[in-house]
Structure formats: structure tokens, C-alpha cells
PLY file of the C-alpha trace (Angstrom):
ply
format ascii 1.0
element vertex 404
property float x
property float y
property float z
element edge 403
property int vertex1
property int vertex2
end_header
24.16 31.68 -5.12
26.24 28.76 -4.55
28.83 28.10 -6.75
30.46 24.82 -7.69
29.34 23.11 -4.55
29.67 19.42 -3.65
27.15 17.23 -5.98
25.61 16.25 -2.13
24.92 19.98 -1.32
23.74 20.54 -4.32
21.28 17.57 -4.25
20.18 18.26 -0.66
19.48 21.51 -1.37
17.46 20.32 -4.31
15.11 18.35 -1.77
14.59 20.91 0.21
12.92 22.93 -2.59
10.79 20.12 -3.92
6.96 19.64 -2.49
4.64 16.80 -3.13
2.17 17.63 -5.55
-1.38 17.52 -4.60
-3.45 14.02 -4.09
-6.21 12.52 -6.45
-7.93 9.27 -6.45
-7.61 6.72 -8.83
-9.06 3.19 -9.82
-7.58 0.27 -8.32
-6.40 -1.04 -11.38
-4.92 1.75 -12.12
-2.71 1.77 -9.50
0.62 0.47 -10.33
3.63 2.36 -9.80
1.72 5.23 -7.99
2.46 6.42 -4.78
-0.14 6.30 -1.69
-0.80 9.22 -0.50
-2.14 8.05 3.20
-1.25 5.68 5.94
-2.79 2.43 4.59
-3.90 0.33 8.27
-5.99 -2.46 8.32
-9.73 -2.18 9.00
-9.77 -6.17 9.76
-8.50 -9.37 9.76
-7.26 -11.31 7.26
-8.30 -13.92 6.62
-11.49 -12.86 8.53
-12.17 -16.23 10.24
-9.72 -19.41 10.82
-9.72 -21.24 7.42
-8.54 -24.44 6.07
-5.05 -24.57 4.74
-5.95 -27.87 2.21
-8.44 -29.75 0.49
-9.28 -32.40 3.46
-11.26 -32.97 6.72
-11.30 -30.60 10.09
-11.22 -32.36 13.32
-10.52 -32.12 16.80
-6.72 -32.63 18.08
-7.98 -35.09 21.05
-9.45 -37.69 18.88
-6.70 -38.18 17.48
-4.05 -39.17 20.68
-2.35 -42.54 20.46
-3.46 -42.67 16.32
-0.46 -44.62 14.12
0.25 -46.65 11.39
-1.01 -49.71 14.02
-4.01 -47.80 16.10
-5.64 -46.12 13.10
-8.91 -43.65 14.18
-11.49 -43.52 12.41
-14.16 -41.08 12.18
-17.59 -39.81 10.97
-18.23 -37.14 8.42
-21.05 -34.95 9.20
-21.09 -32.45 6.69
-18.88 -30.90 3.63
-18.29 -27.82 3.41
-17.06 -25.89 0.10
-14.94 -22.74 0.25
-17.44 -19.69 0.45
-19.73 -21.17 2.52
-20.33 -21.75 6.47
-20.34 -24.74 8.81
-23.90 -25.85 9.41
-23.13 -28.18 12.44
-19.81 -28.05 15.46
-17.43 -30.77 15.28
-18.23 -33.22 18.25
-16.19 -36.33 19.53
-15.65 -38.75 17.25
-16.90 -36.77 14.25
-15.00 -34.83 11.35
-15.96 -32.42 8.60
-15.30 -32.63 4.66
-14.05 -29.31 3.69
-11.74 -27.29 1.11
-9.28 -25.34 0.41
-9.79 -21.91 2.05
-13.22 -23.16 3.80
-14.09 -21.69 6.96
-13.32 -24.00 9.76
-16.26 -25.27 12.29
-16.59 -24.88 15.89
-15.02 -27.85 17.93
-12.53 -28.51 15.01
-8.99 -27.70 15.52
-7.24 -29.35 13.12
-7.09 -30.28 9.44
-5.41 -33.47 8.08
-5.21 -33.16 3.54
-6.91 -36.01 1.69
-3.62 -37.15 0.94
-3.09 -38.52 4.10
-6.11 -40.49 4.68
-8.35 -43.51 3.98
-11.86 -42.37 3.46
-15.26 -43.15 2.50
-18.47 -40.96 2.31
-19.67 -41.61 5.57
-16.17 -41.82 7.54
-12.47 -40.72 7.57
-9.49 -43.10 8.63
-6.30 -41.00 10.12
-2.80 -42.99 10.55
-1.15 -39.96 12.93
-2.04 -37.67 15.46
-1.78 -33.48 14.80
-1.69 -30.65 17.00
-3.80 -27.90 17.76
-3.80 -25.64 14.84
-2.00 -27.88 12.05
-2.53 -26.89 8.61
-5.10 -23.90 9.98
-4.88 -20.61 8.48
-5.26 -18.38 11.71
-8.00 -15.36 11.48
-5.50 -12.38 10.98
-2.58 -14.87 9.92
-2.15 -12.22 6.92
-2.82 -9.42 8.58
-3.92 -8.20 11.87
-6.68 -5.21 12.34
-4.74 -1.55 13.18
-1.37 -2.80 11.61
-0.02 -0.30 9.81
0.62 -2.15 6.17
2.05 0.56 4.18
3.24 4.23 5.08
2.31 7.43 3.25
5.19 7.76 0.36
4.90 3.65 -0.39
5.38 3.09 -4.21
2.46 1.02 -4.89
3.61 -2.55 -6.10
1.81 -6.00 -6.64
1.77 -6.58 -3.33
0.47 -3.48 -2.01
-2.28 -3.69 -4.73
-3.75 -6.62 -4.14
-3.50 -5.70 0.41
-5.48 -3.03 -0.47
-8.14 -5.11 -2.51
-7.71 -6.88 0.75
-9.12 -4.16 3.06
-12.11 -3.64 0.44
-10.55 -0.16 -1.19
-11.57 0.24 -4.49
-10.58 3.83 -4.89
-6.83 4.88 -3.63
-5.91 8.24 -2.67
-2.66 8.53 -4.64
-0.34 11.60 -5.16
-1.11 13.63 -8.51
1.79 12.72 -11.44
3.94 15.44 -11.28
3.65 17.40 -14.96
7.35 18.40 -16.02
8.32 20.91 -18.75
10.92 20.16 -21.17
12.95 22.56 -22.89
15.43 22.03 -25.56
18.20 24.37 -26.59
21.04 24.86 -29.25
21.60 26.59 -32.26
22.64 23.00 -33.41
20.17 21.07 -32.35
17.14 19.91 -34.60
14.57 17.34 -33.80
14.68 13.22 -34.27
12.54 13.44 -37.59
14.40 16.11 -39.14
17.57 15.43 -41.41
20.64 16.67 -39.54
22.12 18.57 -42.22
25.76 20.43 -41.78
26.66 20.98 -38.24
23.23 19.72 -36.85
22.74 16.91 -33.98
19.55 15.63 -33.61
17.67 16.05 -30.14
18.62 12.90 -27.67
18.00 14.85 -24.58
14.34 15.39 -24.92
13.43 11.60 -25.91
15.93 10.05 -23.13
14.58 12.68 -20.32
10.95 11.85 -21.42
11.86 8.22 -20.52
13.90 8.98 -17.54
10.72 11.35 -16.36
8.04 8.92 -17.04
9.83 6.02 -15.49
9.93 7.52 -12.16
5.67 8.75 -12.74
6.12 12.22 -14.04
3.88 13.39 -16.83
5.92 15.05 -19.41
5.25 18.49 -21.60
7.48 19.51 -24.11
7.60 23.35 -24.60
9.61 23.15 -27.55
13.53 23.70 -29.00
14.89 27.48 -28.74
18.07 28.46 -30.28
20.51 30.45 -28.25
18.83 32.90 -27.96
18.01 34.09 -23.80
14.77 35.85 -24.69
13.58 32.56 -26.73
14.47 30.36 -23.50
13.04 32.28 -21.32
9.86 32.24 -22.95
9.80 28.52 -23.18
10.19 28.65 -19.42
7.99 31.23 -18.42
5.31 28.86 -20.03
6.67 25.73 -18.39
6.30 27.56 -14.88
2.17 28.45 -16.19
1.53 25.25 -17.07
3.84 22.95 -14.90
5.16 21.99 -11.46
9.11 21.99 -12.40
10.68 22.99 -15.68
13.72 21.24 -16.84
16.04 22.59 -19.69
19.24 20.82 -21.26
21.76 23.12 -22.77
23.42 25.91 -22.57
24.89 26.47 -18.85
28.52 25.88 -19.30
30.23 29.42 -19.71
31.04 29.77 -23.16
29.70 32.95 -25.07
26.56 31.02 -26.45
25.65 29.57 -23.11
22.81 31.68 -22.09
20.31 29.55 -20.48
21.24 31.08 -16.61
20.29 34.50 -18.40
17.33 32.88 -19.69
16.18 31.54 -16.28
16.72 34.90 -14.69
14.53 36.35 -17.48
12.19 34.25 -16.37
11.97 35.41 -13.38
13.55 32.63 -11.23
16.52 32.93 -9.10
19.41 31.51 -10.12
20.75 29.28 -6.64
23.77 27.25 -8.23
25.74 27.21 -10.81
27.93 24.24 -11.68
28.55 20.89 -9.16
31.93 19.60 -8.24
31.50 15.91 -10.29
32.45 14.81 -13.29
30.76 14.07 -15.82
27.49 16.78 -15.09
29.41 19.44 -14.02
28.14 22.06 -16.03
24.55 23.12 -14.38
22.29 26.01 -13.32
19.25 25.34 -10.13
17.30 27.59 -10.10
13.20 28.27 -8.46
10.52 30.31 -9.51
7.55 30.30 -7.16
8.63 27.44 -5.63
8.73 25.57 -8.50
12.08 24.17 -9.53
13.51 25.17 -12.90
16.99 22.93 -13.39
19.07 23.50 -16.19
21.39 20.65 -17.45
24.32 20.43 -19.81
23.40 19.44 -23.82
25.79 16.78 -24.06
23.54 13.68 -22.66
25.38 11.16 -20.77
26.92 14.35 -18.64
23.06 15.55 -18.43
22.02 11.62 -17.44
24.83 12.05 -14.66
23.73 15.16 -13.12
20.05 14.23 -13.21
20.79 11.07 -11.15
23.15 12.05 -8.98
21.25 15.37 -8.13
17.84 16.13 -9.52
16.31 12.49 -9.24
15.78 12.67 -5.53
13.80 15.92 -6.22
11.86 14.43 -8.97
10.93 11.88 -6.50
10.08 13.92 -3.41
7.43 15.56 -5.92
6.04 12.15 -6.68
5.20 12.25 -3.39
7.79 8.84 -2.44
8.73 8.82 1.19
12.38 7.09 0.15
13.65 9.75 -2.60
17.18 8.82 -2.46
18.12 5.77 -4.60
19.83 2.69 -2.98
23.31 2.25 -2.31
25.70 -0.39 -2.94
29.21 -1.59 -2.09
30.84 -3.51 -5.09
34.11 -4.90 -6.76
35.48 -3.26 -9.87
34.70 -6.24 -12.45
37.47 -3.97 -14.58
39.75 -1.14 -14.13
39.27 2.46 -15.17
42.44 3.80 -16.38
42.06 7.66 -15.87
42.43 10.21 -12.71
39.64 11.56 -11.15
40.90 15.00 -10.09
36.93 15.40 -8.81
34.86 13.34 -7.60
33.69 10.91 -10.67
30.73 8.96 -11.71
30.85 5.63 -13.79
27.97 4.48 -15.82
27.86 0.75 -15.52
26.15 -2.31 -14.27
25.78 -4.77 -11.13
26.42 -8.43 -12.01
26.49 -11.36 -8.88
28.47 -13.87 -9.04
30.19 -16.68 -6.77
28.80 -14.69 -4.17
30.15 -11.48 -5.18
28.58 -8.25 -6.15
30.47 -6.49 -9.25
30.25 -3.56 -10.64
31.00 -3.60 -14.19
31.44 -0.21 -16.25
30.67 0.76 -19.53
33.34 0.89 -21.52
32.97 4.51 -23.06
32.51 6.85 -19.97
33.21 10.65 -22.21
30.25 13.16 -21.53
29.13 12.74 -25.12
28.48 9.05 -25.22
24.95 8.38 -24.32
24.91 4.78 -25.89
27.27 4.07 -22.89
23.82 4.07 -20.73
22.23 1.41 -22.48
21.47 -1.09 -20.26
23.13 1.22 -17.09
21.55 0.48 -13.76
23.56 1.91 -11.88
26.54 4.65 -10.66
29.97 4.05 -9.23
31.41 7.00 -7.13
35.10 7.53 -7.60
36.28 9.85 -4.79
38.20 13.05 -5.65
41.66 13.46 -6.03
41.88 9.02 -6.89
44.59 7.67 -9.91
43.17 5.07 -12.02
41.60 2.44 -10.44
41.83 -0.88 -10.52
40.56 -4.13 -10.82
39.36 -5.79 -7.87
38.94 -2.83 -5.97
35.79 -2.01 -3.60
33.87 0.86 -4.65
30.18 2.55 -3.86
27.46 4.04 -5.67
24.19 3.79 -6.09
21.49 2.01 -7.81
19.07 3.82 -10.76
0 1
1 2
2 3
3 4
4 5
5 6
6 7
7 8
8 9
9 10
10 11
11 12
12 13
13 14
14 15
15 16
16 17
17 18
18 19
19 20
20 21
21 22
22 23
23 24
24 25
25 26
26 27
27 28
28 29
29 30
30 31
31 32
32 33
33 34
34 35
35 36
36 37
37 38
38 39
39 40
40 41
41 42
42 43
43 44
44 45
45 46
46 47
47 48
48 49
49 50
50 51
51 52
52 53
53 54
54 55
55 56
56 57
57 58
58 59
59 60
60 61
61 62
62 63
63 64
64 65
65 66
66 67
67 68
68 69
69 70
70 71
71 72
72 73
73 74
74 75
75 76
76 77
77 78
78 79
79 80
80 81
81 82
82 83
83 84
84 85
85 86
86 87
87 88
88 89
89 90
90 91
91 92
92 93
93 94
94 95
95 96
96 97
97 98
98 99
99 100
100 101
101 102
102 103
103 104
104 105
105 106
106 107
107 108
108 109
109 110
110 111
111 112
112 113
113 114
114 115
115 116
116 117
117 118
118 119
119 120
120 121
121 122
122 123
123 124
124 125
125 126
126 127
127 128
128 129
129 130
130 131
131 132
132 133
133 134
134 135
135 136
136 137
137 138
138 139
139 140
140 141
141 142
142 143
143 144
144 145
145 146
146 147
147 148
148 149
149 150
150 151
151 152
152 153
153 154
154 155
155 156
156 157
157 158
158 159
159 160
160 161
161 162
162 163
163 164
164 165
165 166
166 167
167 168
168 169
169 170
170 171
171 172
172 173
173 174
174 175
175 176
176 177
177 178
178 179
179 180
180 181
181 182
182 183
183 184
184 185
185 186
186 187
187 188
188 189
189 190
190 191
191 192
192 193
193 194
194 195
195 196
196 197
197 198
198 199
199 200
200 201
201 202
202 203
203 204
204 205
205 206
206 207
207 208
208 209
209 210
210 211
211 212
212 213
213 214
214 215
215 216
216 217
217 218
218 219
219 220
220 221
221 222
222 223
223 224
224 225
225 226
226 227
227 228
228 229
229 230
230 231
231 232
232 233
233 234
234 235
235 236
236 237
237 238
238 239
239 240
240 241
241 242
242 243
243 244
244 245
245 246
246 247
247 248
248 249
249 250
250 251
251 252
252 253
253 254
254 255
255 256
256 257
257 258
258 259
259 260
260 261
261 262
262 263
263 264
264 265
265 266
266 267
267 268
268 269
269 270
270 271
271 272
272 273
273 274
274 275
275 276
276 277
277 278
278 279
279 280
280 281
281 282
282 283
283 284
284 285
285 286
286 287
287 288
288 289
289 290
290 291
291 292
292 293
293 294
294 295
295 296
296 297
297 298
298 299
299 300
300 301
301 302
302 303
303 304
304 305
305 306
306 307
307 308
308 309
309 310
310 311
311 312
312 313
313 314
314 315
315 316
316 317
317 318
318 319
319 320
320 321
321 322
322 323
323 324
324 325
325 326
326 327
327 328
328 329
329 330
330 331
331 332
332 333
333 334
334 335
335 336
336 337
337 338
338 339
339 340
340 341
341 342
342 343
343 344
344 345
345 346
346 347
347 348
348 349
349 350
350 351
351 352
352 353
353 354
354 355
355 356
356 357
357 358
358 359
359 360
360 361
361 362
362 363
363 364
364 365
365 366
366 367
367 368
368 369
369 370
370 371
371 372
372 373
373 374
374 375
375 376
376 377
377 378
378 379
379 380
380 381
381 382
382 383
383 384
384 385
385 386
386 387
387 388
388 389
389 390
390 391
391 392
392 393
393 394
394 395
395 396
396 397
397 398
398 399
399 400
400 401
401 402
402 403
């Protein structure tokens, strides 16, 4: 069992545990925000055939030499031709076709010139300039050329992505399964949001902000319920999380005070306790443990020191069992928009914010950073990494983190 290793260790060591979770298919539609579970590569072109960039007239380049303001060209229309449908005819010398936006363009033609930028009746076209071989022609494959690979296995499924695979005619995508997490709450004090809080009583935070934090990233979320501290009552709630779940996470109770049973709890359970506490501040206070290779991750009670730990450590997990190829968040490099007064004996993490301006990326931190204060994360986006053993630090000063 490791103890008190480096918030890194303990995060790498958190990957190496986590799996994928099994693949499915789902609607198109449906799609947003999964992850692909396959190497999407084109079947074909696209476009699928050389298409017309405007609403105007395809012709060919060499008509067109020596054509000005002065030595205008003029030329016959032989056919129009609507997007959707197919030339009837070639373009020949002296001769031009009517077509539109996103029409297919005829053989001989190879160039199009926009109604703008022409004199025209029904029968002919006047043309003030020459063009070049493929102005304002939407090449077959311009998009995307057949057998390039468009988006690797692990790609988080975005507009874009949905609408290139529309593109290659899939209708049904082979996604990764959403992850199902359990959720356990614990504490003597705690009682849920629509109960009355009564004397010594805090309501439960944790389990609505880890819902969120879960579902944001594509988990599905099962609550198994709030157990005093009681070991034997824990350990049942995770025994059933681990039956009916792929990971089990619990807030509460791992510091090492005399009511802080939830490693004896997890060891009930059967899983094997691997760490116990990180070296960062706030979200110290943890237990890792696995249970059949499932990953059962105990978290402190008091929320933004939970929130901490679960970015900083668990998040890349909970994204390698999404099934996302790029589990660790972002980085960044930015300037301290204000100082933080305090040491940071170990290595620290500010909630805050990224702002730009005048060409500048800032990083601007909520003002109340104590392990307690989860309004603090309202609006948080990202993490600022103060290295161990810094005084307070101040304005100005270049500092890196990470993005949520």
C-alpha cells in the first residue's frame, strides 16, 4: 500500500487500473458527447464528384484567354443544371452551362464564374475576366479523401465528427458503453438535500455535485444510499456498488480520526486498500482502493477538498473508462491575475478561472480556497498548481495547471 504518495503517482496509478467499458451502438442522433469506439476512415470521397462552389455558369478555362473589361466573351448556355441532378450534355468550345450551388460539374467544364460577375441572358453568358483551371470548383475529395483516417478510436464525438460520419453514410455508431458509477454517502452528520438539517446536521453536497461532475464527463450515475459511520453499513453500500457497477465512489470518512472508517469499510468489502492519503492540498485525505478490477475510490466529506482530489487524480480514470483516448485534461501556463497570500508547505491546488486579455492568459482564483468552501467552484474551470515548499505568491507571477 502506498502511502501519502505524490498526487501524480497516485493518479498514474489510478490509470493503470481503469479499463474501457464494453462497446454498444447507438443512433446517430444520439451521439453527442460519446466516445467512438473504432477507427472512423473514410469509405469515399467527399464531395463524391467535382461540384460547383456558387450559383453561376461552368465553363472551360480556354475560352476565356484574352477576356477583359474591353474584349468581353460571350457564350452559349446549353443546359441548367440544379443541385441534385446530373449534366445531360459536355461543355464544348464556345458553350457554358447554368448551374447551382453544389451542382455537379460537366465534362469539358473547368471552371465556374458566380452570376454576380456576369451579363447574361437565357440563351448566352457575357464574362469580363479570364479564370483558371479549377476556380471556384469544389474538388471530388476536397473534404475528405477515401482511406483517411478522420477520427481515432477514443475521439469524443463532437458536431463535427457527427455530421463526418453522416458523411460516410453511418447511421448507427459503435460507441463505448456509459460507464455506471456508484455513489456512496457517509457521516453520522450528514442528511439529505430535502431533509431539514436539524442540530449538528449538514445536508448532502457531495452526492448532487459528484452526480454532475460524473455525468458531465458521460458516466451514468447510481446512488447506493447515505450510511452513518458505521464500517459494516459502508461496506454494504459498496459491496452492492461493485454487483451492480463498474467503479464505486464514496465521500467521507478516510482522514484518520476515530470515526473515519470508510478504509475498514472498503476492506470489508473485499477490496484492497492501495493508497491512503496524496501529498496535495486541499484532497489530501483519500483511500484507492480495487475490487475485481473495479475501482472503489474513497474521497474526503468536505467538498471542495473532494472536488480537488477527484480532478487532480480520479478524473483521468473516470475518463479512461469512458473509453477517451486523451484522459488527462489540458494544461496551461498563466499569470496570477491576483496574489495568494498563504505558504504552500505541499504542493497546492487553486480553484479559479482563465480570463484573456491584451494578449495575456490569466489565471484568476477564487477568492475562498479552505477545503470546506464548495461555492468557491462556481464557475471554476480550471486548477493552478502551486509547487511544494512555495511562500505566498504573487501577482504577476507565471504559474501552471490544468484545465477542467
Amino acid at each position: 500500500m502506498l502511502e501519502n504518495p505524490s498526487w501524480e503517482e497516485a493518479r498514474d496509478l489510478l490509470l493503470s487500473l481503469a479499463k474501457e467499458t464494453d462497446t454498444e451502438d447507438t443512433p446517430l442522433e444520439e451521439c453527442m458527447g460519446r466516445v467512438l469506439a473504432f477507427d472512423l476512415t473514410a469509405s469515399g470521397d467527399v464531395p463524391p464528384f467535382d461540384r460547383s462552389a456558387y450559383d453561376g455558369y461552368a465553363m472551360r478555362s480556354k475560352d476565356l484567354e484574352g477576356a477583359g473589361k474591353d474584349r468581353p466573351v460571350t457564350l452559349r448556355i446549353t443546359e441548367t443544371i440544379p443541385a441534385g441532378s446530373v449534366p445531360s450534355r459536355p461543355v464544348v468550345p464556345g458553350t457554358a452551362a447554368r448551374l447551382m450551388t453544389g451542382a455537379k460539374i460537366p465534362e469539358g467544364a473547368d471552371c465556374v464564374i458566380n452570376f454576380e460577375r456576369t451579363e447574361f441572358t437565357f440563351e448566352t453568358v457575357t464574362v469580363f475576366q479570364t479564370l483558371k483551371k479549377g476556380d471556384n470548383i469544389v474538388r471530388r475529395g476536397e473534404d475528405v479523401a477515401a482511406g483517411t483516417l478522420l477520427a481515432p478510436r477514443g475521439t469524443v464525438i463532437d458536431p463535427g465528427l457527427a455530421g463526418t460520419l453522416a458523411a460516410q453514410g453511418i447511421a448507427r455508431v459503435r460507441v463505448y458503453r456509459k460507464p455506471v458509477v456508484a455513489l456512496v454517502s457517509t457521516g453520522s452528520e450528514v442528511v439529505e438535500a430535502d431533509s431539514e438539517e436539524g442540530p449538528g446536521k449538514i445536508r448532502n453536497a457531495n452526492r448532487a455535485a459528484f452526480t454532475a461532475l460524473l455525468k458531465m464527463e458521460g458516466c451514468r450515475v447510481r446512488y447506493m444510499g447515505l450510511a452513518g459511520d458505521d464500517a459494516a453499513e459502508i461496506a454494504s453500500l459498496i459491496s452492492r456498488g461493485l454487483e451492480e457497477c463498474d467503479a464505486v465512489i464514496i465521500t467521507g470518512g478516510v482522514s484518520v480520526g476515530d470515526w473515519d472508517v470508510t478504509p475498514d469499510a472498503m476492506a470489508l468489502s473485499g477490496a484492497e486498500v492501495l493508497v491512503r492519503g496524496v501529498s496535495m492540498k486541499p484532497g489530501m485525505a483519500c483511500a484507492y482502493a480495487a475490487c475485481r478490477g473495479k475501482p472503489v475510490l474513497g474521497l474526503s466529506g468536505n467538498p471542495a477538498s473532494a472536488l480537488t482530489n477527484y480532478c487532480a487524480c480520479v478524473l483521468p480514470a473516470v475518463r479512461r473508462m469512458c473509453g477517451r483516448a486523451e484522459a488527462l485534461p489540458v494544461g496551461f501556463t498563466a499569470e496570477m491575475a491576483e496574489g495568494f497570500g498563504k505558504k504552500s508547505p505541499s504542493e497546492r491546488f487553486l480553484r479559479g478561472r482563465l480570463r484573456f486579455a491584451d494578449g495575456r492568459t490569466l489565471f484568476v482564483p477564487s477568492a475562498r480556497q479552505g477545503n470546506a468552501v464548495l461555492s468557491s467552484a462556481i464557475g471554476c474551470d480550471a486548477y493552478a498548481r502551486i509547487p511544494a515548499g512555495s511562500g505566498p505568491v504573487e501577482q504577476g507571477r507565471i504559474v501552471s495547471g490544468f484545465m477542467l
